[in-house]
C-alpha positions as CSV (number, residue, x, y, z in Angstrom):
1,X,-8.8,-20.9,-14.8
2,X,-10.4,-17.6,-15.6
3,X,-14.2,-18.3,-17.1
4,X,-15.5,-14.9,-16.9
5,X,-19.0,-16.9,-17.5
6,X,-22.1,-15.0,-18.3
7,X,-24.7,-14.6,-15.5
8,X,-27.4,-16.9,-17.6
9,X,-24.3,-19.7,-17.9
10,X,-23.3,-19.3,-14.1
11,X,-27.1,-19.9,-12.7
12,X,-27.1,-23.1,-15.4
13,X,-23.8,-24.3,-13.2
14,X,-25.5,-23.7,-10.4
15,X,-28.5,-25.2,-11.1
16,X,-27.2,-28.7,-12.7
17,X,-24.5,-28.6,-9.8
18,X,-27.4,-29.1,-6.9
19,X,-29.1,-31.2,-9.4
20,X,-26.1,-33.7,-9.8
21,X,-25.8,-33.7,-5.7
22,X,-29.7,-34.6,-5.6
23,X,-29.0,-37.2,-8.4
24,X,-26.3,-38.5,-6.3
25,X,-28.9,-38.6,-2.8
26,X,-31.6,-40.2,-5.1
27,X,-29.2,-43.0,-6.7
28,X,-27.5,-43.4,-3.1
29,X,-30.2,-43.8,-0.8
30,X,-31.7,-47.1,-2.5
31,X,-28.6,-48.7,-1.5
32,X,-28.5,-47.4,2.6
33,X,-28.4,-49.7,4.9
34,X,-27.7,-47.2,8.3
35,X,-31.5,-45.3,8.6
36,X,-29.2,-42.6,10.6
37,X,-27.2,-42.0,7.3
38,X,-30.7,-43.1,4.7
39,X,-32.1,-40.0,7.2
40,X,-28.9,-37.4,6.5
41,X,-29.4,-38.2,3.1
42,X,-32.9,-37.2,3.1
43,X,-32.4,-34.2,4.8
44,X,-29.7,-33.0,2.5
45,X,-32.2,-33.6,-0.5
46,X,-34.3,-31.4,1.0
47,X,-32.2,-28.7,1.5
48,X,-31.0,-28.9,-2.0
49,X,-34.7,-28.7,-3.3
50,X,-34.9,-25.9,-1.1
51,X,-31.6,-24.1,-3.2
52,X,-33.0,-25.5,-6.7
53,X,-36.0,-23.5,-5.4
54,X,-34.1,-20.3,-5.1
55,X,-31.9,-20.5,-8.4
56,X,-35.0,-21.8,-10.4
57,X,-36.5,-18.3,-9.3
58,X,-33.5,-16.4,-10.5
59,X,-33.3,-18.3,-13.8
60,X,-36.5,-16.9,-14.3
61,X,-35.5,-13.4,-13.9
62,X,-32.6,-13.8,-15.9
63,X,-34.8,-15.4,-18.5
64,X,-32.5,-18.5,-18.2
65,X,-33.5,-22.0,-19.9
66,X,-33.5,-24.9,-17.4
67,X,-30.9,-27.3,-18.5
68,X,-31.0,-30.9,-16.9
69,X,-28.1,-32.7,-16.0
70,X,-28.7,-35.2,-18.8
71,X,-29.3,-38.8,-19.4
72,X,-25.8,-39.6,-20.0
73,X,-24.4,-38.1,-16.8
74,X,-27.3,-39.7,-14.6
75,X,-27.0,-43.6,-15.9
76,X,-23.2,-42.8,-15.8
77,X,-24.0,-41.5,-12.0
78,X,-26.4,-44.7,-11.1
79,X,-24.0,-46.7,-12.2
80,X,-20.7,-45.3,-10.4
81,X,-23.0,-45.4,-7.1
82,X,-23.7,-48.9,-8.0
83,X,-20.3,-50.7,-8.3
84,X,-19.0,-48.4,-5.2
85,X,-21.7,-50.0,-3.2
86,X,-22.4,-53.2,-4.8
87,X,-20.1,-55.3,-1.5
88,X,-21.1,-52.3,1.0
89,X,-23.5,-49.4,1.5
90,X,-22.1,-49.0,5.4
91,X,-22.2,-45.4,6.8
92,X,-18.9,-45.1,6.0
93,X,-18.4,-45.6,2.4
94,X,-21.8,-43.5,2.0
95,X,-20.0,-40.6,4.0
96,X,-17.0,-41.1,2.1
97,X,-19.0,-40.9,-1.4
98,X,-21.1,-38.0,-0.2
99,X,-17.7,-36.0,1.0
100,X,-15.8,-36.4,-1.8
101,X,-18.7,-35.1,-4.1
102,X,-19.1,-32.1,-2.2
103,X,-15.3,-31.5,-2.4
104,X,-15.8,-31.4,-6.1
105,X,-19.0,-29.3,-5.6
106,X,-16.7,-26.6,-3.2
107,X,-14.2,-26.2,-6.1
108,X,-16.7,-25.9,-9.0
109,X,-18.4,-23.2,-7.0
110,X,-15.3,-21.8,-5.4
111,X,-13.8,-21.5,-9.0
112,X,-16.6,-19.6,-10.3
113,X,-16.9,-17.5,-7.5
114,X,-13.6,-16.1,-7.9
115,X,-12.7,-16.0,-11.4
116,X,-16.2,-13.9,-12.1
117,X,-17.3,-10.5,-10.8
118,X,-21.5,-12.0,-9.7
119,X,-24.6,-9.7,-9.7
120,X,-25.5,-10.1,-5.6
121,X,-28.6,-12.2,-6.1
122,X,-26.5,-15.0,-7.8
123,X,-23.3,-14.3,-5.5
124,X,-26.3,-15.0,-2.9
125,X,-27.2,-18.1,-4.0
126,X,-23.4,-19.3,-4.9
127,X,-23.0,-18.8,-1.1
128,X,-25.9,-20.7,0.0
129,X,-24.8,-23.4,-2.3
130,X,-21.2,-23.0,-1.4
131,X,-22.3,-23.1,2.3
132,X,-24.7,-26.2,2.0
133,X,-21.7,-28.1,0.4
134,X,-19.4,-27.2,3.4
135,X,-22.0,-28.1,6.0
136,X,-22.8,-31.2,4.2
137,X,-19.0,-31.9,4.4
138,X,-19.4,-31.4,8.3
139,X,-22.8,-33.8,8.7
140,X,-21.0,-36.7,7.0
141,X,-17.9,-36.5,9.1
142,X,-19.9,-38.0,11.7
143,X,-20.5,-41.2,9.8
144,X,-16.5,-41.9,9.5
């Protein structure tokens, strides 16, 4: 699936992609009942803000308009979380949920990794991202 994106459409990815997985944390943690996991979840927010942080300041070098994720896609998102945890918000089925997105997450990223040829500031970010997905994969195991 060759994209060749531009850099301004590549930071936007990047950008809604932490955005949907903070979207996710914000619609999920309502519905915690484990603090250990309502805590994870917390902690992975942050470190999302943290990369939102870091691609909102390339954005602005690369004179990029910030694009939210859109009404559509968060009341489609709320309400998703909300059937999959209307009988049960155990640890489990929250780590499950959380995995699973950042599966999705790895491959978005993954694919536009490799199918375009990154200035190293983005590729820099793409990795963090990339690398917060993975480890968040890692953190949730621990709540099978």
């Amino acid at each position: 699936m060759s994209k060749n994106l531009s850099n301004k459409s590549i930071l936007t990815e990047l950008y809604q992609n932490a955005h949907t997985a903070m979207q996710s944390i914000k619609n999920l943690s309502p519905e915690v009942e484990d603090a250990s996991v309502k805590c994870e979840l917390i902690t992975e927010y942050n470190r999302y803000q943290k990369i939102i942080d870091e691609i909102n300041t390339l954005m602005d070098k690369y004179q990029v308009e910030k694009k939210d994720i859109g009404v559509f896609r968060k009341v489609s998102m709320a309400a998703a979380i909300k059937m999959k945890t209307f009988f049960s918000a155990k640890k489990k089925k929250v780590a499950d949920m959380m995995i699973k997105g950042s599966v999705n997450g790895i491959i978005e990223l993954t694919s536009i990794k490799n199918d375009n040829n990154l200035p190293e500031d983005i590729k820099i970010a793409l990795n963090k991202l990339l690398s917060l997905e993975e480890q968040s994969i890692e953190n949730f195991k621990a709540f099978l």
